[in-house]
N, C-alpha and C positions, 0 to 999 in steps of 0.2 A: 476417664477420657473416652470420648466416641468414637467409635468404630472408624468413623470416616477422616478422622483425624490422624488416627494411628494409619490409614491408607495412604494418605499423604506424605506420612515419615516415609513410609517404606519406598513409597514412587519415587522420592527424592533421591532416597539410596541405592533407587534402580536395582531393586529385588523384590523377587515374588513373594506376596505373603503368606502363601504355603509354610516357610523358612521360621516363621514367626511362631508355627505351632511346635517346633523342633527345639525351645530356647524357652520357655515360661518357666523363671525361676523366680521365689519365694523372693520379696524384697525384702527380709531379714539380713541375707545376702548381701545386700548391698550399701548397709548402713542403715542402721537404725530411725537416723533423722530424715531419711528422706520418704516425703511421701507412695505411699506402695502405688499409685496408678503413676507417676512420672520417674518410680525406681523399674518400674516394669517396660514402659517407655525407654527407659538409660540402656536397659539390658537388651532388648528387642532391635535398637540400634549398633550397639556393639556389635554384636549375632548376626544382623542383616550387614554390617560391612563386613566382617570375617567372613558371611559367601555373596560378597558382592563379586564384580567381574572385575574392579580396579585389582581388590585384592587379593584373588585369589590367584590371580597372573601376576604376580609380582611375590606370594607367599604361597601358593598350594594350600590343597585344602584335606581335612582327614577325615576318614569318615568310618565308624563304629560295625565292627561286624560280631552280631551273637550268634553263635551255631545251634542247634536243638538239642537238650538239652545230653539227648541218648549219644550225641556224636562227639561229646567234650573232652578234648584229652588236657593233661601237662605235657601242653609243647616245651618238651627239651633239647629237642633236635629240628630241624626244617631244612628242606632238599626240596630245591627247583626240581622238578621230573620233566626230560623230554616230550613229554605228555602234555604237557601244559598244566599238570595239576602238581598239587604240594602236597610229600610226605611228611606230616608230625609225630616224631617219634617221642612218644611218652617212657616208653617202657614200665615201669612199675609207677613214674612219675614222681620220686622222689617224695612218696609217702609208702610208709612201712609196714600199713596195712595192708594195700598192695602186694608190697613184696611178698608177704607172709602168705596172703592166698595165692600167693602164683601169678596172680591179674596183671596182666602188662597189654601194653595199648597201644597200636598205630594206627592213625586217620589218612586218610587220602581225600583232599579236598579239592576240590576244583574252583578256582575262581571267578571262570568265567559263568560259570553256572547256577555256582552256590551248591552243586549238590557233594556230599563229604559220607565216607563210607569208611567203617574199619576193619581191618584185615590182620587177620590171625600170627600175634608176637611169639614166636618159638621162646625166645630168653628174656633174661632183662637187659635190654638196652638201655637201659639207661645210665648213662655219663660215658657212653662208649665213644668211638671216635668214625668218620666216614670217609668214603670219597669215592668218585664218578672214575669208572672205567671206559674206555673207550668203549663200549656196544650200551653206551647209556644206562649199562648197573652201575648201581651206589653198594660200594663195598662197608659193610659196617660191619666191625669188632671190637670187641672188648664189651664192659658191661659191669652190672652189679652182681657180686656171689653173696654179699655181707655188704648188711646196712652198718655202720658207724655207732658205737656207743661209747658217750661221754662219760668224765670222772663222774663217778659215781653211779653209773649205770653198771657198771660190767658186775655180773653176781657170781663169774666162776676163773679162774683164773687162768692164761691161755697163754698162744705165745708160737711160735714156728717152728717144726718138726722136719728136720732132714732127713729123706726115707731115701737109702742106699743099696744098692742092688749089686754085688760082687760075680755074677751070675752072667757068662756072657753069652749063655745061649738059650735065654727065656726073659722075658720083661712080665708084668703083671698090673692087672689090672684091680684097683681097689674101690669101693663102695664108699661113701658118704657115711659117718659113722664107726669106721674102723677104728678099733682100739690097741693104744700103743700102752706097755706096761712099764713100768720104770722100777729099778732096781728094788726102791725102798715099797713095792705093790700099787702105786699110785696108777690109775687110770685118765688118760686123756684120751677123747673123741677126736676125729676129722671132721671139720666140719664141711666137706667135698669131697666130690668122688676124684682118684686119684691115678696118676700109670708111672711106676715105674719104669725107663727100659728098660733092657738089658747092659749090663757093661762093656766098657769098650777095648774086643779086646787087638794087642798089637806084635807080630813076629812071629817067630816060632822056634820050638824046643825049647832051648836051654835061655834063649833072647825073648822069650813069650812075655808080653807085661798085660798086666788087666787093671783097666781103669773102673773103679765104681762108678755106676750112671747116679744121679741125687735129682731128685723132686722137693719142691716145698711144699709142703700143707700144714693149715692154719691149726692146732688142736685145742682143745677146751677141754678143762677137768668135768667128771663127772661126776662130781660133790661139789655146791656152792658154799660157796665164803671161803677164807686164806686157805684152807686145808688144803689145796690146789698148789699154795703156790711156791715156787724153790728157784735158787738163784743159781743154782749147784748142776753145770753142765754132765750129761748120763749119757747113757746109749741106751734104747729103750725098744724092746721085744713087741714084736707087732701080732696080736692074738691070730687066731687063725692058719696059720701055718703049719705043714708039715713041717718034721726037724728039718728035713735037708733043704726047703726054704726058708726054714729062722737062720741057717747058718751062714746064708748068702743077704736076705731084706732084714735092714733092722733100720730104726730111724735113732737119729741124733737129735737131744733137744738140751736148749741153754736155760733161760730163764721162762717161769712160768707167772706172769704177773697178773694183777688187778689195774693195770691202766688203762688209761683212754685205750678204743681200739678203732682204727678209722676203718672206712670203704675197703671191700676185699672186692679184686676185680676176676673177670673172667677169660677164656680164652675163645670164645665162641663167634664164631663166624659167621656170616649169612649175605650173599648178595641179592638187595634188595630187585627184584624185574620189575620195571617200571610199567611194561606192556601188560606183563599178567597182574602184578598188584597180586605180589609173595613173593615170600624172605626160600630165597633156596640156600640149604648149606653146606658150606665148602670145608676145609680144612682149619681146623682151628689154627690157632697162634701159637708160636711156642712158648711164651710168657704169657702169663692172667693179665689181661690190661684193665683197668680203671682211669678216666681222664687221659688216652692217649690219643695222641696226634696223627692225623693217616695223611700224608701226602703225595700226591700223583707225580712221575714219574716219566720223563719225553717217551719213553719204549712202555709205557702202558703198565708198565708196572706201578706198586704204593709201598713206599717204606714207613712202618708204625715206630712211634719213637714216644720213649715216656710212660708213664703211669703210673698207677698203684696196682702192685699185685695181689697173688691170692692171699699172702699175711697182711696186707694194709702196709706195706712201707712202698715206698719211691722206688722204681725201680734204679741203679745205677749206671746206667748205661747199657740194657740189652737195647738192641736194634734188629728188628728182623723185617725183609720185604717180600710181598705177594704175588706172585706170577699169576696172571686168569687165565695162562693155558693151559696154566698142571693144576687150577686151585689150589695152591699149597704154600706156606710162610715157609719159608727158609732162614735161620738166622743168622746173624753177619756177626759176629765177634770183631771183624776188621772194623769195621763200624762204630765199635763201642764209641757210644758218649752221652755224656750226662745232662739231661734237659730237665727243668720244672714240666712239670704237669700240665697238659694242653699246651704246647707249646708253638707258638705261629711258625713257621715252616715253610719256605715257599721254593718254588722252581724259579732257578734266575734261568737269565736267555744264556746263561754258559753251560755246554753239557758238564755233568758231574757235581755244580754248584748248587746248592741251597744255601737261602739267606735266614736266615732269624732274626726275628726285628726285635726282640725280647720282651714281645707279648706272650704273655702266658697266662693260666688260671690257676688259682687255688692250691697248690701241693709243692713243699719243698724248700729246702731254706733260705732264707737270705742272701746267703754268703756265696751261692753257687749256682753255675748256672743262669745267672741274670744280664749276663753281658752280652748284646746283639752282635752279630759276627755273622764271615763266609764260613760255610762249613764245605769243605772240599770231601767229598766222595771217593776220590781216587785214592789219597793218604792219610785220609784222616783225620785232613789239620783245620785248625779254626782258628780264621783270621779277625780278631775282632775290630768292631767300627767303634770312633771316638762322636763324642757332639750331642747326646740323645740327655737334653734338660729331666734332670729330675728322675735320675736314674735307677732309685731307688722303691720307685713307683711305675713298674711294668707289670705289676701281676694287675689284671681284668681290665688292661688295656687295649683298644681295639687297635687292626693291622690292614690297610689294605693296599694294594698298588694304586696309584694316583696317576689318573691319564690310561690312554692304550699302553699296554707290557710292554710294547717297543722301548719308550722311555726309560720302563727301569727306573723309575722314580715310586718311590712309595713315602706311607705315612704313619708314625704309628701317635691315636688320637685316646687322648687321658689317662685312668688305671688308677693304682692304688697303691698304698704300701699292702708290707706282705701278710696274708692271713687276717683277720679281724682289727685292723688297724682304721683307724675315722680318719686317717690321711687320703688327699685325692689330688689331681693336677687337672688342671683348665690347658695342659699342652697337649699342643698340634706339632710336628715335628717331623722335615719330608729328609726322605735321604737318594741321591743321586748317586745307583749303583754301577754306573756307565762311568764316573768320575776315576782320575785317576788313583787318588787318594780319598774313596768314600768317607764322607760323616755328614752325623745330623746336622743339621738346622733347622732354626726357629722359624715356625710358622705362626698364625694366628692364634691365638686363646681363645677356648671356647667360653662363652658366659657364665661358667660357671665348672667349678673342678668336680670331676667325672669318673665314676669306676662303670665298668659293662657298656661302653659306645657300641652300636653298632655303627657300622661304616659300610655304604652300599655305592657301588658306581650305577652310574646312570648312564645311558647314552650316548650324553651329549658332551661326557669328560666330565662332568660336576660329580660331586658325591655327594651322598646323604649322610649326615651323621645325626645321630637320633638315640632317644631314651637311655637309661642310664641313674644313676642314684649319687647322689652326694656321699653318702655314707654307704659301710661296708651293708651289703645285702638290705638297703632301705630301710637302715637303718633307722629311726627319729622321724619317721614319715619323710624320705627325703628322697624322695622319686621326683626324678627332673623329667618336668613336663615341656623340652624343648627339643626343637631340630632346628637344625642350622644346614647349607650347601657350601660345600668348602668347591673351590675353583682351582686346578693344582697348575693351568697357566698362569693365573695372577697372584697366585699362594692369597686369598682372599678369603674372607668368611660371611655369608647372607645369612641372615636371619630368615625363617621358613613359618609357618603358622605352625602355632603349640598342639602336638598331639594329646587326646584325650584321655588315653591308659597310659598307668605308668608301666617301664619294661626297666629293669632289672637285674638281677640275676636270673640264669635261666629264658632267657630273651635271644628272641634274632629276629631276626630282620633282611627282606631278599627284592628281588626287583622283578617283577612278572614281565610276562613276554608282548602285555600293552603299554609299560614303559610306567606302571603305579608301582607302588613298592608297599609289601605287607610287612607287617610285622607281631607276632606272636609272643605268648607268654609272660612270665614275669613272678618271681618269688619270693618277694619279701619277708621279712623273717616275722617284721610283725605291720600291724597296720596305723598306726596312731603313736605320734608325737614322745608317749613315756615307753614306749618298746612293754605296752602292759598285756597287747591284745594281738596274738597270733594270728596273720594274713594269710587268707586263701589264695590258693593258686588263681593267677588270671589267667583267664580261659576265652577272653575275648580276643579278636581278632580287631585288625585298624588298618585301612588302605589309605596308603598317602598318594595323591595325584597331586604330583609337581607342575608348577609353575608353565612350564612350557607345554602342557597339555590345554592349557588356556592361550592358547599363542595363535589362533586357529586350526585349522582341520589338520587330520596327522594326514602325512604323506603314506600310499599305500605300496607295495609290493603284490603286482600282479603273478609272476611269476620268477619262481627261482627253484636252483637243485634242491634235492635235498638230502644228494652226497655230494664231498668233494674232497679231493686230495690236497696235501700237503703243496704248495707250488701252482695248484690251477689258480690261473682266472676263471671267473665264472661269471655265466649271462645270468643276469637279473632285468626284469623288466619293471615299468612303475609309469603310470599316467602322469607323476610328475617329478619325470626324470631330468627335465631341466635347470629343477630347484635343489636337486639335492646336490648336499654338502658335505658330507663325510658317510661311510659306511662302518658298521662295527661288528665283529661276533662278540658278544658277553656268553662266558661259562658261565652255565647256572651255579648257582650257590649251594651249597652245602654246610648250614652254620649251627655252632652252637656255644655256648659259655664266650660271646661277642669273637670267636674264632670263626675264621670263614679264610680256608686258603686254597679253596676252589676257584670263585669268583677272580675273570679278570677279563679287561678289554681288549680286543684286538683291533689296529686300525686296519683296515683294505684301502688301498691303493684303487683308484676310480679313473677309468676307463673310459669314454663316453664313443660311442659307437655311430655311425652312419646312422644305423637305421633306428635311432634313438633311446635305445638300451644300452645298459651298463657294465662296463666289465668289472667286476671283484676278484683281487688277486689277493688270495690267499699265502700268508709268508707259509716261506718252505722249514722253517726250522718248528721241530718239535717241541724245544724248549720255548717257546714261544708260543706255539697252536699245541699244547698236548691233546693227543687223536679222542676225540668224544664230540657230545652234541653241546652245540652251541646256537645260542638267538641272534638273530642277525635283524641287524634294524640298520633303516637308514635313514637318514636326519637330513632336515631343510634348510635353508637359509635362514629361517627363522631360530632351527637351533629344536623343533619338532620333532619326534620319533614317530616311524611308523609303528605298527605293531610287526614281532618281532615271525620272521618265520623259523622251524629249525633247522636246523643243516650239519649232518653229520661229518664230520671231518675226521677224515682217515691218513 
């Protein structure tokens, strides 16, 4: 076909033919029988409507971002930064060669730029948990101590050591490696460094009681194969000690086995400064966390909930919360309760209340734990919600509020049965927490039943929901190459243009401060149809610009604060202040394993002023505005965002 022929096609479909060099694909592709100069033609056309202007204003459009090749991390973590730029937190990245050298990785990328720098990982972050403090640090803890090894992997036989201390006026500090001896001479290693306290003691004279302090650490025989292993609970001498420390530290140990041993987590703390770009560290955690949940707090504080500890089991309900004026975890025994792993978590508008939608990731069993519910802060109690379709399918489910937080309506969107199960759900499901009697209901299907959604709010009240796999961890090549805009006024569902990379597990997804939305990552277990060929990590980047950015020109914001209190109205100016329609703050995002219980919208209340500026009133309640930085965008009659400016709210 000639050149000026194929100019014709494309003038007709009112696109540039630049678009044309972006799309030359092999006519093998497209069917064998068709001729390759009018299968190239077919495709050429296809490609030039997908960035046409009909449709890319009515579907959005995605577009491919590769970084060099020195700057590539395993995005396992993503954090909007008051900065304007995004944290990708790798950590060791979920390969164990990594771990083993030490190698752990965070990028800081800029969007608006493209330029992406890495900065120096004290620990492994990775499968830790985050969350934004009011002076715009991102509080991250927990982490990996121990990679996971399957039946058949473990070659020494291992298992968890209670190290007891009788001692109430000395605690001690232990090395990585310390060895515990057991009655029958057997030796087991620590495999982390460790602290005893002191014991606790209580009264005095004749009414004096002394409570042993107990640490767990993980130990591993020091001869491989079963010679390691005994079912036969001991008390076991810890080498190195003077006598009158063996008579006070000795550890306790039950069974010593060859099985599976999962993720062993850490207690390592670090808040990330966005301004300087580095991890400063604070006070560790009083539990090793692996997959825990960090949720923010109306008075600025974060309560961590969940995980795997330093032996690899679930924890049972420790809870402990962060103050960032003493940097130091405290823990809550009042508290106690029992969550799966990553568990979504949010601040309702009631002090003392957090919601659980019973989205969670990966750890934990079936039978517990899995029921969405109020959790009351004050006594403890947890009221659960009825309604939630297909309830057996919340693990790698996505969760977010739907609408400004005022409403108090949320959503939680697909997931999976528990652990490596090929079960998935195509449900959407909103629940109204303002109701007298909360429960779910049925909202729209997605096209297709879904584990790992992200779920992103936008601007203008729409959400993104996007990537995702049919099967557990992409499994069968079953990476879902679609996005859809859910409407939570019309409980509706649009179909969006198909993104290019699959995302997965290991995937998020966040909304930038010009109103595009990136999305990172992705892990599939393997890559091709028979599960025969191990998938590398995606390391590609993809910006989705939605629909309404084709709507014409965004509306700007001349000027505004860029602090403000709880309760102010605030002057905002804008050349087209006439047009505008609603004002919003969006909390940047903090996501990972499709959990994100940072992000939410705030509406403001709009003021129109004499002299042709705008008032923005800020609600006064905390549980609503928790104190940090927030994008504030304002949106047109067409339903346009401006680009977002930030504004610290205190």
């Amino acid at each position: 076909m000639k050149p000026r022929r194929i100019d014709r096609i494309l003038r007709a479909l009112n696109v540039r033919r630049r678009t044309v060099t972006l799309v030359a694909v092999p006519a093998i592709l497209l069917g064998v029988n068709v001729p390759p100069a009018l299968a190239w033609v077919s495709e050429a056309r296809h490609e030039a409507y997908l960035h046409s202007e009909e449709y890319v204003a009515a579907h959005g459009r995605w577009d491919v971002v590769e970084l060099p090749a020195d700057v590539r991390v395993n995005a396992i973590h993503a954090a909007m930064l008051p900065t304007g730029k995004i944290l990708l937190v790798a950590g060791s990245g979920n390969d164990e060669k990594q771990f083993d050298a030490g190698t752990f990785s965070t990028l800081v990328y800029d969007p608006a730029t493209g330029e992406a720098n890495k900065v120096d990982t004290p620990s492994d972050l990775f499968c830790g948990g985050h969350a934004f403090l009011p002076d715009g640090k991102l509080l991250v803890a927990g982490g990996t101590q121990r990679y996971e090894k399957l039946d058949g992997q473990v070659t020494r036989a291992a298992g968890a050591m209670r190290v007891r201390n009788e001692n109430p006026d000395a605690g001690r500090d232990f090395a990585k490696g310390t060895a515990f001896l057991s009655p029958d001479g057997r030796t087991y290693l620590a495999d982390a460094a460790f602290t005893v306290p002191p014991a606790v003691k209580k009264g005095e004279g004749a009414d004096t009681t002394v409570t042993a302090s107990e640490t767990i650490v993980f130990v591993e025989s020091d001869q491989e194969g079963h010679g390691g292993m005994t079912d036969a609970p001991a008390q076991y001498s810890v080498a190195g000690l003077d006598p009158a420390e063996a008579k006070n530290i000795y550890g306790m140990g039950a069974q010593m086995t060859m099985a599976k041993q999962d993720f062993q987590g850490i207690a390592d703390t670090y808040e990330f400064d966005p301004f300087a770009e580095k991890y400063v560290r604070v006070g560790d955690m009083t539990q090793k966390r692996w997959y825990p949940t960090l949720t923010g707090l109306p008075d600025g504080q974060v309560i961590a909930v969940s995980g795997l500890d330093g032996t690899g089991q679930i924890l049972p309900g420790q809870n402990e919360v962060y103050d960032p004026a003493t940097k130091r975890w405290t823990d809550r025994p009042d508290l106690f309760r029992y969550f799966p792993t990553y568990p979504a978590i949010f601040q309702t508008g009631r002090e003392g209340t957090l919601f659980y939608s019973g989205s969670n990731a990966g750890y934990g069993p079936a039978d517990a734990g899995r029921q969405p519910g109020f959790w009351n802060l004050g006594d403890n109690s947890f009221l659960p919600v009825p309604g939630l379709r297909d309830p057996d399918e919340t693990e790698t489910s996505g969760s977010a509020w739907a609408g400004p937080v005022q409403d108090q309506k949320m959503i939680v969107v697909g997931g999976g049965g528990v652990g490596e199960s090929p079960k998935a759900t195509a449900r959407i499901d909103a629940i109204d927490l303002k109701a007298p009697q909360p429960a779910f209901t049925p909202g729209p299907d997605l096209r297709t039943p879904t584990r790992y959604p992200n779920v992103v709010q936008l601007p203008d009240d729409n959400m993104l929901i996007t990537g995702g796999s049919r099967d557990y961890r992409g499994k069968g090549a079953s990476d879902i190459l679609q996005a859809s805009l859910y409407t939570p006024s019309t409980n509706k569902l649009t179909d969006m243009a198909d993104p290019a990379v699959g995302r997965d597990y290991h995937a998020e997804a966040l909304l930038l401060p010009n109103g595009q939305v990136l999305t990172a990552g992705g892990n599939s277990l393997f890559k091709n149809v028979d599960n025969t060929k191990p998938a590398p990590f995606e390391q590609r980047l993809e910006i989705f610009t939605p629909p309404y950015l084709f709507h014409g020109p965004q509306p700007t914001i001349a000027t505004a604060p860029t602090e403000a209190k709880l309760g102010d109205t605030v002057p905002v100016t804008s050349p087209e202040a006439a047009n505008i329609a609603t004002a919003r703050l969006i909390r940047p995002s903090a996501v990972t394993h499709a959990t994100d219980i940072e992000q939410r919208s705030v509406a403001l209340d709009i003021a129109r002023n004499p002299d042709g500026s705008l008032g923005l009133r800020v609600p006064g309640e905390a549980t609503m505005v928790p104190p940090g930085y927030y994008m504030l965008f304002l949106v047109d009659k067409n339903g346009t965002p401006s680009t977002a400016k930030w504004v610290h709210v205190t």
